[in-house]
C-alpha positions in Angstrom: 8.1 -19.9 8.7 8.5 -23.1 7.5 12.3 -25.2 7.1 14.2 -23.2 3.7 14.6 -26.2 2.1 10.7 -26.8 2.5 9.9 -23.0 1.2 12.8 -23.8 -1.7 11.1 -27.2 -3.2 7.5 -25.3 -2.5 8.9 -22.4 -4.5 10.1 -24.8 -7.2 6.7 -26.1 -7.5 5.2 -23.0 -7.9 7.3 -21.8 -10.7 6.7 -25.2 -12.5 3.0 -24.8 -12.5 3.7 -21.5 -13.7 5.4 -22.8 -16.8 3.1 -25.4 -17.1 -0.1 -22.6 -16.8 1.9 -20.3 -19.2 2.5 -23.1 -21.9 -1.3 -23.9 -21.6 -2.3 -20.4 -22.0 -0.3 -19.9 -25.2 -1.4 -22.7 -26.8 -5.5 -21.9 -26.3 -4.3 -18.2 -26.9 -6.3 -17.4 -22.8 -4.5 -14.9 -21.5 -5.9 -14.6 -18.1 -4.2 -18.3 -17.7 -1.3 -17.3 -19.5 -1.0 -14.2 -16.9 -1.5 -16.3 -14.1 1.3 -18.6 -15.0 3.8 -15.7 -15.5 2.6 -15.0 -12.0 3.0 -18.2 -10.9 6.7 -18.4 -12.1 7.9 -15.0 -10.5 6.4 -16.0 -7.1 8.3 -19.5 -7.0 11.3 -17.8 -8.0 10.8 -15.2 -5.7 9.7 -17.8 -3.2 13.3 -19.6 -3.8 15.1 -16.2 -3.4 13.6 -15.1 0.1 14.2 -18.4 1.4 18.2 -17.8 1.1 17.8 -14.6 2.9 15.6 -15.6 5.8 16.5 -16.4 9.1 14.5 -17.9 12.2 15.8 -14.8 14.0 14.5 -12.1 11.5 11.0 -10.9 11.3 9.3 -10.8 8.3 9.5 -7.4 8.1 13.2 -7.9 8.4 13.3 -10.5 6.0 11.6 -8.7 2.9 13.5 -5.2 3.5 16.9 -7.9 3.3 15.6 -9.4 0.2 14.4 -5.9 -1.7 18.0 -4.3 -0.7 20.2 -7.3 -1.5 18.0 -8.2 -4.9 16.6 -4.4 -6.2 16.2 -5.4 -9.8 14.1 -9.2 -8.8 11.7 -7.0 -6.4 11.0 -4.2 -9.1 10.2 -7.5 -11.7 7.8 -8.7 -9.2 6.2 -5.1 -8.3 6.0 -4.6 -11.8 4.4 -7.7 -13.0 1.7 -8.3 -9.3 0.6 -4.6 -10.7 0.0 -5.3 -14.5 -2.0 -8.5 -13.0 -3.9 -6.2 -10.8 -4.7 -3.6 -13.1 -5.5 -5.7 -15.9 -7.7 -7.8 -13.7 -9.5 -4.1 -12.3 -9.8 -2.8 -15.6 -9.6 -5.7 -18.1 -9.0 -5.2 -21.9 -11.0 -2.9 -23.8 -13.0 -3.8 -26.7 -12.1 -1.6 -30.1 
């Protein structure tokens, strides 16, 4: 994996295209853009998180058991929100 400082600044990136996406997405009222910058956001944050828990000597494995025990209520947001993504994106909005 790469340096943490690397996977920090790459997670900061993320979650500012995220806000940037999000803001876009409000203002022309497209959620799917909207959605994908919420997204965005929560996986640079994320992103920034599991980079202060990971260690050259940990596996992955290792690594993302560490971050889901020492950060329960960030790994529920993220389970949470990856799944309204996915289903809305499987099943889309329905038309009344």
């Amino acid at each position: 994996m790469a340096d943490t400082t690397t996977t920090k600044a790459e997670g900061l990136l993320d979650e500012a295209k995220g806000k940037v996406k999000d803001g876009i997405g409000g203002l022309t009222g497209d959620t799917a853009t909207q959605a994908e910058g919420k997204f965005d956001q929560l996986s640079g944050m994320a992103q920034q998180e599991f980079s202060d828990l990971y260690d050259e000597g940990e596996t992955k494995l290792e690594a993302a058991t560490a971050f889901v025990q020492d950060r329960p209520l960030i790994s529920v947001v993220i389970a949470t929100v990856v799944g309204m993504i996915v289903g809305g994106l499987l099943f889309g909005r329905k038309s009344s």
